[in-house]
N, C-alpha and C positions, 0 to 999 in steps of 0.2 A: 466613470467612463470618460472615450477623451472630450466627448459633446458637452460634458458636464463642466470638465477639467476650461473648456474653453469659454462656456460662460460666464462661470465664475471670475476667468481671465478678466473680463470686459466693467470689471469698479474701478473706479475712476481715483480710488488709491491704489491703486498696481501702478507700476513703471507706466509710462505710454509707450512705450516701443512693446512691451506685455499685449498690451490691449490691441495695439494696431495688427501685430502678429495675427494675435486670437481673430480678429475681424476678419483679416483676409485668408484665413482658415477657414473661416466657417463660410465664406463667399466661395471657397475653392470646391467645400465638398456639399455645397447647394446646387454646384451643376449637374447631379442625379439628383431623377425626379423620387427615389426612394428616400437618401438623403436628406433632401429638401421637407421631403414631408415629414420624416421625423423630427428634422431641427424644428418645424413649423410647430408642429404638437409641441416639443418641447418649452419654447418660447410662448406657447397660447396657456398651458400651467402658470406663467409669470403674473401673480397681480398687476392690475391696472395700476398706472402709476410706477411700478418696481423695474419695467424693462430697461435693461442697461442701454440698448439700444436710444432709447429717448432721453436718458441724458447724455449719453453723447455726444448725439447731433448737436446738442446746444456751442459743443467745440467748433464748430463749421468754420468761424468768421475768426479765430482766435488768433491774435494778432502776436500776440508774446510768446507762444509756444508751436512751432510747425510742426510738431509729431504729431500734438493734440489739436491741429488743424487736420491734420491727414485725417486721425480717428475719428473726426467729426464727419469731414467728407464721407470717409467709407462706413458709418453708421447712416446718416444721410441716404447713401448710395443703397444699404443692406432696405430699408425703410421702403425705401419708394420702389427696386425694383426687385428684392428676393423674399424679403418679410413683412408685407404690407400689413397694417395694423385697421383693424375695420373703422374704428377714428379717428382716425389721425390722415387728416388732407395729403395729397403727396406734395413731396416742397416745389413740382413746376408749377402748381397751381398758386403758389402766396409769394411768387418772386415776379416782384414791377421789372420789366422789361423796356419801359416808355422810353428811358434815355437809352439803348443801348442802339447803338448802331449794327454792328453786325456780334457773329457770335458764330461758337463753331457749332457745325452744319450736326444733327443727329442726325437726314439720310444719307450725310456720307463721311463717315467715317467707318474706320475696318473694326473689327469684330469685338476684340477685347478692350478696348481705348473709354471706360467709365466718364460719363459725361454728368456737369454737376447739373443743377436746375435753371440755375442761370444762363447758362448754355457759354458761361466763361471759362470753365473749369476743368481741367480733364488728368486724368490718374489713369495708370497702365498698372498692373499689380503680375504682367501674365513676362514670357521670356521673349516674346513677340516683337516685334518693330510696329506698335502700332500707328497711324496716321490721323488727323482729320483736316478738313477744309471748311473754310468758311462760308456765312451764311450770302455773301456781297459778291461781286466779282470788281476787280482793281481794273477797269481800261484804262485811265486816263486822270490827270494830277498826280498829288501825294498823296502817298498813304502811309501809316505808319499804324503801329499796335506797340505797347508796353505788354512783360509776360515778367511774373513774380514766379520763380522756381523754388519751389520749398523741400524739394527732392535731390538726392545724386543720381547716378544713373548716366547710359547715354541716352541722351534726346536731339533731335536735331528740331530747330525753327528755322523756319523761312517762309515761302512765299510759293506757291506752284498754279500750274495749270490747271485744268479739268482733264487735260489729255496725260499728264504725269499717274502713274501708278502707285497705287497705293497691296505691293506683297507684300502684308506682315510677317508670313512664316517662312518666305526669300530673303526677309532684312532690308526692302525696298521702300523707303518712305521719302516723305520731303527730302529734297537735296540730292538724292541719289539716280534722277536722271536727268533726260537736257530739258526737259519741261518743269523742273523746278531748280531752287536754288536754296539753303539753308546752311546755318551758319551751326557748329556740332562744337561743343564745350568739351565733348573727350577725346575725340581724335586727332 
């Protein structure tokens, strides 16, 4: 079956672009709640220990290979928000926060935009424009942020209002009105 055909996908001797595929396949067809519960079933058969799902996330932080940084993310992201595992902590609870200063906002961002545990991290997998805002608001000084893109794609970064819109399924995000401003590496 292809349920099968996609788990199997997910050993960490396949391709990584195999694996990342297979991941966001199985996140695509977890948004039915039928779906979901069969995949669920099907993954609760997996000995403890054996879920490919948990060596992957070990990829998260991987610094030498960014496809097997993505797989870590979206195993990470499968873990804590479509196939929770009854032991296993979810990763917002075991990520120190202390030094961070801001981070992006999870109540506000648009709908598809996967947010890591750090609240540093964010992956789009959907056809969507999607957006997020931060946790701080910039009145006054300087301000600046560093962003590691491990992705192609378009993206836009910048900087927006509270009053700027955030249409993802319009293609309206950062940059694209007079309330924000974002600098866009494809157009």
């Amino acid at each position: 079956s292809i349920l099968n055909y996609l788990i199997r996908n997910l050993d960490v001797g396949n391709p990584p672009a195999i694996i990342l595929f297979s991941l966001i396949a199985l996140e695509k067809f977890t948004q039915t709640s039928e779906n979901k519960s069969k995949i669920s079933k099907r993954f609760s058969v997996i000995p403890e220990g054996k879920n490919p799902l948990l060596e992957l996330e070990k990829f998260v932080d991987d610094d030498q290979d960014y496809i097997m940084r993505q797989v870590g993310f979206c195993a990470q992201w499968c873990l804590d928000n479509l196939l929770p595992l009854e032991n296993r902590k979810f990763s917002y609870t075991c990520v120190d926060t202390n030094n961070i200063n801001m981070m992006l906002n999870a109540n506000d961002v648009s709908e598809y935009l996967k947010l890591g545990p750090n609240g540093l991290t964010a992956r789009c997998d959907s056809s969507s424009f999607e957006s997020v805002r931060g946790t701080e608001q910039a009145d006054s000084g300087v301000w600046y942020y560093e962003v590691l893109i491990v992705t192609s794609g378009v993206m836009q970064i910048g900087w927006a209002t509270k009053q700027s819109k955030f249409l993802n399924h319009e293609g309206y995000g950062i940059g694209d009105d007079e309330y924000s401003q974002a600098y866009d590496g494809c157009r």
